[in-house]
C-alpha positions as CSV (number, residue, x, y, z in Angstrom):
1,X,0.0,0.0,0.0
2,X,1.6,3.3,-1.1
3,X,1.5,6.3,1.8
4,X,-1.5,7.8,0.2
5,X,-3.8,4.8,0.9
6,X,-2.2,4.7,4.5
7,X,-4.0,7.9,5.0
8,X,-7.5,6.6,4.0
9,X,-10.1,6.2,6.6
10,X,-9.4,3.4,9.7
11,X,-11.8,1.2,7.6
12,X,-10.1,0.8,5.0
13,X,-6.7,-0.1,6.8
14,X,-9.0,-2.7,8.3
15,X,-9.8,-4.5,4.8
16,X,-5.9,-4.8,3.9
17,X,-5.2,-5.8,7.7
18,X,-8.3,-9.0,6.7
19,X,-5.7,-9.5,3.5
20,X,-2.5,-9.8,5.3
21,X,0.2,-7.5,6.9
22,X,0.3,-4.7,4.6
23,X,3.7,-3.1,3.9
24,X,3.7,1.0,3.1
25,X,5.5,1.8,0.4
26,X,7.3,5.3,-0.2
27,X,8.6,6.1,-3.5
28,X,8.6,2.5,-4.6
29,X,10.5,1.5,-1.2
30,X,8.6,-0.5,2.0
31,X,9.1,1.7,4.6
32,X,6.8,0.1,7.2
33,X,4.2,-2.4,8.0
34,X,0.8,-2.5,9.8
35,X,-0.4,-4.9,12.0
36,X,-3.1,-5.9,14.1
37,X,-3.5,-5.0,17.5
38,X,-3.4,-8.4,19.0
39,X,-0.8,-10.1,16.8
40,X,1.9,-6.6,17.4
41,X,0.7,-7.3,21.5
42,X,1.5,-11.2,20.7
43,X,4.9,-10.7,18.7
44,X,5.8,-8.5,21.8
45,X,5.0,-11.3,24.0
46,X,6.7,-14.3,22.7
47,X,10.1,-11.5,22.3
48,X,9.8,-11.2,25.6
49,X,9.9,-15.0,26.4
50,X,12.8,-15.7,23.9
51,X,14.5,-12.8,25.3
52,X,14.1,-14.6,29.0
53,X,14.7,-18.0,28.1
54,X,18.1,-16.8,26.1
55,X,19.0,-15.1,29.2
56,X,18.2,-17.9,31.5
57,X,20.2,-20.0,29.0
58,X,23.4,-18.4,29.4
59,X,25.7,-20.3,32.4
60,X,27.6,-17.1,33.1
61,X,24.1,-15.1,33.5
62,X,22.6,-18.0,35.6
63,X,25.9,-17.9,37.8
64,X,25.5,-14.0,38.5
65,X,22.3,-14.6,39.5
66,X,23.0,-17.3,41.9
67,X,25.5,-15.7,43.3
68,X,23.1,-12.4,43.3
69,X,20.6,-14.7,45.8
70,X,23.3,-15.9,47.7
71,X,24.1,-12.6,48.8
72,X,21.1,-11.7,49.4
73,X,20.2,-14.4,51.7
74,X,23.7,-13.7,53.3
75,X,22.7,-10.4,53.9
76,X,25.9,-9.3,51.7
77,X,24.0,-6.1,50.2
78,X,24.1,-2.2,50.5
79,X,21.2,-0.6,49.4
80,X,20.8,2.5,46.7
81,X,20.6,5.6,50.1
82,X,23.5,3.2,51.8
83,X,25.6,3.4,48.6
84,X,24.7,6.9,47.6
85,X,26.0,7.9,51.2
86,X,29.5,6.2,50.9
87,X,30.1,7.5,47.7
88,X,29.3,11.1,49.2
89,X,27.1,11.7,46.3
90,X,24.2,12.8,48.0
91,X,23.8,15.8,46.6
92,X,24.5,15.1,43.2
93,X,21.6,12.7,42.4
């Protein structure tokens, strides 16, 4: 669809979205495409699930984190004010 029919009324957009994912084309060249509500709120979801599962994948992430809870439950920790204090950058932030 060419960036003139982009600018047709919503209902109209809605026929091409029933054909497909339409691409806009400017000057010959895709420049973007339009999706549906739900499947854009879907792709965003399932991103979101590869993105953890890659993290949760990676030994030297899983590590950090274990170590992370360790200290945690060890009561190893300073918090943000703590920190902020020692680094005498209360009045900078």
């Amino acid at each position: 669809m060419s960036t003139a029919t982009a600018k047709k009324p919503a209902s109209d957009l809605f026929e091409e979205l029933s054909k497909g994912l339409p691409m806009i084309y400017e000057e010959g060249e895709p420049k973007a495409v339009v999706l549906d509500l739900h499947v854009f709120q879907t792709l965003l979801q399932r991103l979101d699930e590869l993105e953890e599962r890659e993290l949760l994948n990676d030994p030297a992430i899983v590590e950090g984190l274990q170590k992370a809870r360790e200290d945690h439950l060890a009561g190893r920790l300073t918090s943000h004010t703590d920190l902020i204090k020692e680094l005498g950058l209360e009045g900078e932030l």
